[in-house]
Every structure is written in structure tokens, then in C-alpha cells.
C-alpha positions as CSV (number, residue, x, y, z in Angstrom):
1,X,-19.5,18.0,-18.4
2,X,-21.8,19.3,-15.8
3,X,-21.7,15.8,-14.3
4,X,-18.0,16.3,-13.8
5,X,-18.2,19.5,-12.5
6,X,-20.8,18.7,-9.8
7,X,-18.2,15.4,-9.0
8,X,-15.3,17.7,-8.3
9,X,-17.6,19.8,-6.0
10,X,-18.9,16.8,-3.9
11,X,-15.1,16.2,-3.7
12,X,-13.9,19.3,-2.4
13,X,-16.5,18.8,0.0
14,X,-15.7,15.9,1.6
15,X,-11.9,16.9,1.4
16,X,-12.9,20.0,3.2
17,X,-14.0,17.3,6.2
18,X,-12.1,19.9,9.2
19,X,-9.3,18.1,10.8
20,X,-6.6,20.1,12.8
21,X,-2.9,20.1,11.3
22,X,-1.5,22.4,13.8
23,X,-0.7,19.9,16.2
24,X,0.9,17.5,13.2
25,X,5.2,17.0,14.7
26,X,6.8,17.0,11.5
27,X,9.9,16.8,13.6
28,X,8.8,12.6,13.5
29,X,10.2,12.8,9.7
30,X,13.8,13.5,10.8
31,X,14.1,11.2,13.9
32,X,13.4,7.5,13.4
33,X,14.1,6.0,16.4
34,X,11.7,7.8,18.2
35,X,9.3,7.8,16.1
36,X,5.1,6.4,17.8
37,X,2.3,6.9,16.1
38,X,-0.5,9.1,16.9
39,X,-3.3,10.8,15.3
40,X,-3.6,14.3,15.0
41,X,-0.3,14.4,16.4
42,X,1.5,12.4,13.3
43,X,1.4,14.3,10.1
44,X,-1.2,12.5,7.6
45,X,-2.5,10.1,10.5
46,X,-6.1,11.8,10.7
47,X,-8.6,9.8,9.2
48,X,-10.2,12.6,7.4
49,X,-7.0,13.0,5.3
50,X,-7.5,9.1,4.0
51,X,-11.2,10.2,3.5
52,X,-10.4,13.4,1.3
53,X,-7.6,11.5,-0.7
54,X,-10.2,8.8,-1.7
55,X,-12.7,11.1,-2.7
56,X,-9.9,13.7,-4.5
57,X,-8.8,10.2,-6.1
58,X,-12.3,8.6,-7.2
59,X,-13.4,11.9,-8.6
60,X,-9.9,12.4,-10.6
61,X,-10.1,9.2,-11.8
62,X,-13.8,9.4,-13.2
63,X,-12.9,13.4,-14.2
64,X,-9.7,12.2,-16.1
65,X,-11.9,9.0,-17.9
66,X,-14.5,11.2,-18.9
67,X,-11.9,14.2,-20.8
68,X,-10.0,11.5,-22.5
69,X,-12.5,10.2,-23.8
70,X,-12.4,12.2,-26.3
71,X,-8.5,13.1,-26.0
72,X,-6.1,11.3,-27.6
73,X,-3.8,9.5,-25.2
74,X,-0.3,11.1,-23.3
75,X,3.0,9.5,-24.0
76,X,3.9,9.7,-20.2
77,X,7.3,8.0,-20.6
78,X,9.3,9.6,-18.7
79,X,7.1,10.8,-16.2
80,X,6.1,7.3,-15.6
81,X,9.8,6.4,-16.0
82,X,11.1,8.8,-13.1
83,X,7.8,8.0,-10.8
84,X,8.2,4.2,-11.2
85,X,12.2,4.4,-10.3
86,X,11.6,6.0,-7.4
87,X,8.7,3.7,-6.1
88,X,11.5,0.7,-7.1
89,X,14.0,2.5,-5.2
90,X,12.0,3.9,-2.1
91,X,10.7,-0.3,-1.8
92,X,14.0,-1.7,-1.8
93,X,15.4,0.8,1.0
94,X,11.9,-0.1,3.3
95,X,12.4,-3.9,2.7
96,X,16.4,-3.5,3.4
97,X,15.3,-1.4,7.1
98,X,12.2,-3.5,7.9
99,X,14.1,-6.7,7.6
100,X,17.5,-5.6,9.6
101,X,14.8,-4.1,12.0
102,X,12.7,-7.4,12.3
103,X,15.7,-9.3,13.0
104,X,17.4,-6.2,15.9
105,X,13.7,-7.1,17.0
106,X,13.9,-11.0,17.2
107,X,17.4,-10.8,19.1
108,X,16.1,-8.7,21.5
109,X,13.1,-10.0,22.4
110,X,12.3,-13.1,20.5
111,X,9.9,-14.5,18.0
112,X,6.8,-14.0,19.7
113,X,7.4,-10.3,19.8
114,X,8.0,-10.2,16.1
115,X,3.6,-11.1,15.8
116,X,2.0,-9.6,18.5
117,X,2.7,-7.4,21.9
118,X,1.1,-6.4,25.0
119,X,4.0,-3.4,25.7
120,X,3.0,-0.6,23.8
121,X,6.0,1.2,24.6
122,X,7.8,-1.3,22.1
123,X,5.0,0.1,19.5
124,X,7.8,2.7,18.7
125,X,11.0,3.7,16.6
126,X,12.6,3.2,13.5
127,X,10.4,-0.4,12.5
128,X,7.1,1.7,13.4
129,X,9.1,4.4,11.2
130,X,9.5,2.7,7.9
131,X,6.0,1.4,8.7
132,X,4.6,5.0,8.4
133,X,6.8,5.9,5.3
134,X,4.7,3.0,3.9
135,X,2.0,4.0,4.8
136,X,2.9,7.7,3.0
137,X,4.0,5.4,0.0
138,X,0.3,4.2,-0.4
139,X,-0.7,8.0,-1.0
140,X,2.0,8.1,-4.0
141,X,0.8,5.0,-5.6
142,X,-2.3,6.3,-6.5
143,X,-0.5,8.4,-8.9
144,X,-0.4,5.0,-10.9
145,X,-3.5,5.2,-11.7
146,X,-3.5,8.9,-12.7
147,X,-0.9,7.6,-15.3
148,X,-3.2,4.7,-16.8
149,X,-5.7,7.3,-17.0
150,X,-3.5,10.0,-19.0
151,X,-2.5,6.9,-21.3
152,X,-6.3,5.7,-22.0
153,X,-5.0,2.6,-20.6
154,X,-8.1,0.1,-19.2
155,X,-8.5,0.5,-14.4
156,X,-9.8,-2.5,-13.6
157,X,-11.5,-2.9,-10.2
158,X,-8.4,-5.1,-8.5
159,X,-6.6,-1.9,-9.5
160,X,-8.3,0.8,-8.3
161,X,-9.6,-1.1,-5.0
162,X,-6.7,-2.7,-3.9
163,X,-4.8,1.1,-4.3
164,X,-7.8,2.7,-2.1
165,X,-8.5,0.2,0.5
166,X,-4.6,-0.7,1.2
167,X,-4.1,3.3,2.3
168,X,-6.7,2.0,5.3
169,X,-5.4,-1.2,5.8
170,X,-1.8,-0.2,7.0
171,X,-3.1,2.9,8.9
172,X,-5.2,0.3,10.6
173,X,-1.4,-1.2,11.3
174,X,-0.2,1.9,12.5
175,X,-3.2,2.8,14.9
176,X,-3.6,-0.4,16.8
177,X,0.4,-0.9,16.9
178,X,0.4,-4.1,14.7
179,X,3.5,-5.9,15.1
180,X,2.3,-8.6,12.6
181,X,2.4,-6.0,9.8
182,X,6.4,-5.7,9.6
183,X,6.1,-9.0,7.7
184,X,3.3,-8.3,5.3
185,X,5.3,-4.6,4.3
186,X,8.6,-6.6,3.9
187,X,6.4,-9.0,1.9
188,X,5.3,-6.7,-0.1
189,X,8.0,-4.1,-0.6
190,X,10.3,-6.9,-2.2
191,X,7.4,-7.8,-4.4
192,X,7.4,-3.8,-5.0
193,X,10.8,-3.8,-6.2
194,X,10.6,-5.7,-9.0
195,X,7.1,-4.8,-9.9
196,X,7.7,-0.8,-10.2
197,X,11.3,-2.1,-12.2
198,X,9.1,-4.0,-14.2
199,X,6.9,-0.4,-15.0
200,X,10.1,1.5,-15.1
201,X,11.6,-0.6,-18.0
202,X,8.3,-1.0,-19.9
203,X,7.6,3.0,-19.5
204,X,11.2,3.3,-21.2
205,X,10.0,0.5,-24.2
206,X,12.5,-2.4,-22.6
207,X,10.9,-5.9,-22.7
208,X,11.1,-7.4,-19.5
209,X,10.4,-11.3,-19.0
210,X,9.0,-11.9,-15.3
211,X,5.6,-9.8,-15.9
212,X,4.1,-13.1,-15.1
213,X,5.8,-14.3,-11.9
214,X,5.5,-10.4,-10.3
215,X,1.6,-11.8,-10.1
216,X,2.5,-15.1,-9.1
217,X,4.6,-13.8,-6.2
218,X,1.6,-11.3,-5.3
219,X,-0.3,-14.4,-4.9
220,X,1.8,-16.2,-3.5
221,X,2.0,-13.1,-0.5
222,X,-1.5,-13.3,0.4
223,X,-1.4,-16.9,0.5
224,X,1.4,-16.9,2.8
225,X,-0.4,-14.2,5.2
226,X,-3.0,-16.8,6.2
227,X,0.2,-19.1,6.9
228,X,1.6,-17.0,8.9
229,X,-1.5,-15.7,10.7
230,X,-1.6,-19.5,12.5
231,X,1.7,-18.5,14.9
232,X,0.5,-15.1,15.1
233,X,-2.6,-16.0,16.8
234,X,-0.9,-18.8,18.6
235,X,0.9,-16.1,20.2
236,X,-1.7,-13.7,20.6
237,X,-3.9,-16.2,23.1
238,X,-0.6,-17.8,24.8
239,X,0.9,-14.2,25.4
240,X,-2.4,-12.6,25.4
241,X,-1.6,-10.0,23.7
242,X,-4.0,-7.5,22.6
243,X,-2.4,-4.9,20.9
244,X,-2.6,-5.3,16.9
245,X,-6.0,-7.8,17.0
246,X,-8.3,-5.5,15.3
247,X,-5.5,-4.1,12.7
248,X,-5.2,-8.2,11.9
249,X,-9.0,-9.4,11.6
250,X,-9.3,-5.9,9.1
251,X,-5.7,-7.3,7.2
252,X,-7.1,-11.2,6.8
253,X,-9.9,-9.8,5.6
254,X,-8.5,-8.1,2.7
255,X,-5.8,-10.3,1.5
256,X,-9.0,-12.7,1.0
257,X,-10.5,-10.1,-0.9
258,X,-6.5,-9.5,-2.6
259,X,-6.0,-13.4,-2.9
260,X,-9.1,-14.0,-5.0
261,X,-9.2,-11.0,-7.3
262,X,-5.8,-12.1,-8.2
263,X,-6.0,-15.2,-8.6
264,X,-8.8,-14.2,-11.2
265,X,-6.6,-11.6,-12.7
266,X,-3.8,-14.4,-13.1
267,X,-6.0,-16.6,-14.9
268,X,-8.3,-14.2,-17.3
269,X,-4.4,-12.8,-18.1
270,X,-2.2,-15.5,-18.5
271,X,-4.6,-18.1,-19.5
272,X,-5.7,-15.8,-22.3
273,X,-1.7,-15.4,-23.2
274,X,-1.6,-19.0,-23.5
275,X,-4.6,-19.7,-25.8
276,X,-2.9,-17.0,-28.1
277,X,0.6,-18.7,-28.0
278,X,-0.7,-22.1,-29.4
């Protein structure tokens, strides 16, 4: 217990890391289209806040593994119910403005603008917008693993590493105005819809039949990334634009890391499923 203890203290530590919120705009909530990122000046955008949520959510995590030990496990129905809805809900509205946005985008100034830029004044408005509010998303989704906690349910590493690092990875999109990104989020929020469906039906006891092809199509994502990463830098050394480069070296990089913990996750699952069916 004394272990714990001295966790949660090394916590609030590093949490403590002083950042200044009084400059933070929270007026960039309620007006999308003119919304640009920038730290210190965007609320949540300072590093140290990603810093202190790790270390708040690794400590929890352990804290929460170590009492339930020897606790008998939390229903959590309908608190998992309600939090899973609105992650389904909040997915489907981001993918719906992302995509209408990405095409306003491709109209106006064609496809090579839609992977990289060099006019950071276009860095801006209500794409950059719903970028940030999935970026804020990120910070809600660790609450999943607050729930599997609560439940004595097994946190496997591909859970509680892809739910850290991605918090950095879209920041990373964010800060270095990563046009490239728009596809990956609407990517990955329509995966999000049916994958936080999936949880809200199982939380309520529904049997659901696509468990299987939610990982496929997570798979298939990350796959696609390094696809699509061939016209982005096409683009970026015929247009020569810089802006995004680092935010997309950082993104390959973990989508490898996504693609093959996956793709192990996929087989130890399914293959195990199908030695049990025959």
C-alpha cells in the first residue's frame, strides 16, 4: 500500500510541472472557423498538461490494479453504457465535419493541399477545429481504461500504449499544422463509430456480430496510412512544403508500431476463437 501511496505522490509531482493557463482563449471553443492552434494560448495545448495526464493516468491505472486486487469487480453498465454512446456519437459528428471539410478544402484549393502546405495561414478554422476536439477526445478515452480497471478486466500493452502515445501523436498534428492528419482522424473516427457502438451494446449485455472486423478495419487503417503517405510526400518535395513533416515522420512511425501490435492482437484473438470453434 505504501508503494501506492509513494506512486500517487511522484504523480502529483510531475502533474504539478508549472505551465501558465492564464493566457489559455477558451473563447476558441465557441468559434470554429477561426480557430489556429497555439500553445499556451489554446486551452490544453501545453505539453506539460499531456505530461501530467500520462503520469495521473499510469499511476491510476497501477493504483486501481493494485485495490482490486483484492476487490471484487464493479458492474459499470451503465456508466460504461452512457461514456461509450457518447464517444460513438461525438466520432460520428467529427468524421461527418472532417470529411465535408476535406472536400470545402479540395474545391478550393485542390488535392495537393489536402497532404501538405507551405501557407500557414490555411493552418486554421473549422478542419484545424474538429482536429483539436480530437485531440480533447484522446484525453476522454483514457477513461476506458479506468473502466477495464473497475471491472478486473485484463490492459494489455496495445491498450494502454496506443491510448497514451496517440494523445502526442495528434498534438504533434496540431503543432506542426499537419494537413495529412485530416485523413488519418476521418480514418479513424468512422472506425470509432462502430467500435464505441460495439462497447455500448456489450456494456448493455447485447451480442453484437462485427467485434472481429472493428480489428480488421483498425488494421486495415494503418495499412492504408503508409499508402497514402506515397502522394503525401510526393507532394511535399514537388510543392515543397514544409509545414506538417515532422508531425508525419512521428505519425508513420507509430502506425508501424499500431499496425504490428494489431496485427498480433488479431491473430492471438481470433486465431484462438477459431481453434475453439472446431
Amino acid at each position: 500500500m505504501n508503494d501506492t501511496k509513494n506512486l500517487i505522490f511522484r504523480a502529483e509531482e510531475i502533474f504539478s510541472i508549472p505551465y501558465n493557463t492564464s493566457n489559455w482563449d477558451y473563447y476558441q471553443f465557441i468559434n470554429p472557423n477561426e480557430f489556429q492552434w497555439k500553445v499556451g494560448i489554446t486551452p490544453f495545448s501545453n505539453w506539460q498538461f499531456i505530461v501530467g495526464a500520462w503520469a495521473t493516468y499510469f499511476v491510476t491505472i497501477i493504483s486501481l490494479k493494485s485495490i482490486m486486487s483484492s476487490t471484487s469487480p464493479f458492474s459499470m453498465r451503465y456508466i460504461s453504457a452512457i461514456h461509450n454512446l457518447i464517444l460513438c456519437i461525438l466520432s460520428a459528428v467529427m468524421f461527418g465535419y472532417a470529411t465535408l471539410d476535406f472536400i470545402y478544402r479540395y474545391q478550393e484549393r485542390g488535392i495537393g493541399e489536402c497532404f501538405c502546405t507551405s501557407d500557414s495561414s490555411s493552418a486554421k478554422g473549422r478542419l484545424f477545429y474538429v482536429t483539436y476536439i480530437y485531440y480533447l477526445s484522446k484525453f476522454d478515452e483514457l477513461l476506458d481504461t479506468v473502466i477495464l480497471a473497475l471491472k478486473k478486466r485484463p490492459i494489455i500493452f496495445l491498450h494502454w500504449y496506443h491510448h497514451a502515445i496517440v494523445i502526442l501523436m495528434v498534438w504533434s498534428w496540431l503543432e506542426d499544422s499537419n494537413m495529412y492528419a485530416s485523413i488519418g482522424m476521418m480514418a479513424n473516427t468512422l472506425i470509432h463509430v462502430f467500435m464505441y457502438y460495439y462497447y455500448f451494446s456489450t456494456s448493455l449485455g447485447r451480442k453484437v456480430w462485427f467485434k472481429k472486423y472493428i480489428t480488421t478495419g483498425q488494421i486495415i487503417q494503418f495499412a492504408i496510412s503508409f499508402i497514402l503517405a506515397i502522394p503525401y510526400l510526393y507532394f511535399h518535395f514537388t510543392k515543397n512544403c514544409q509545414l506538417g513533416f515532422n508531425a508525419f515522420v512521428f505519425s508513420m512511425v507509430c502506425n508501424g508500431s499500431f499496425l504490428i501490435l494489431f496485427i498480433r492482437f488479431y491473430r492471438k484473438t481470433y486465431s484462438r476463437d477459431v481453434g475453439k470453434n472446431k
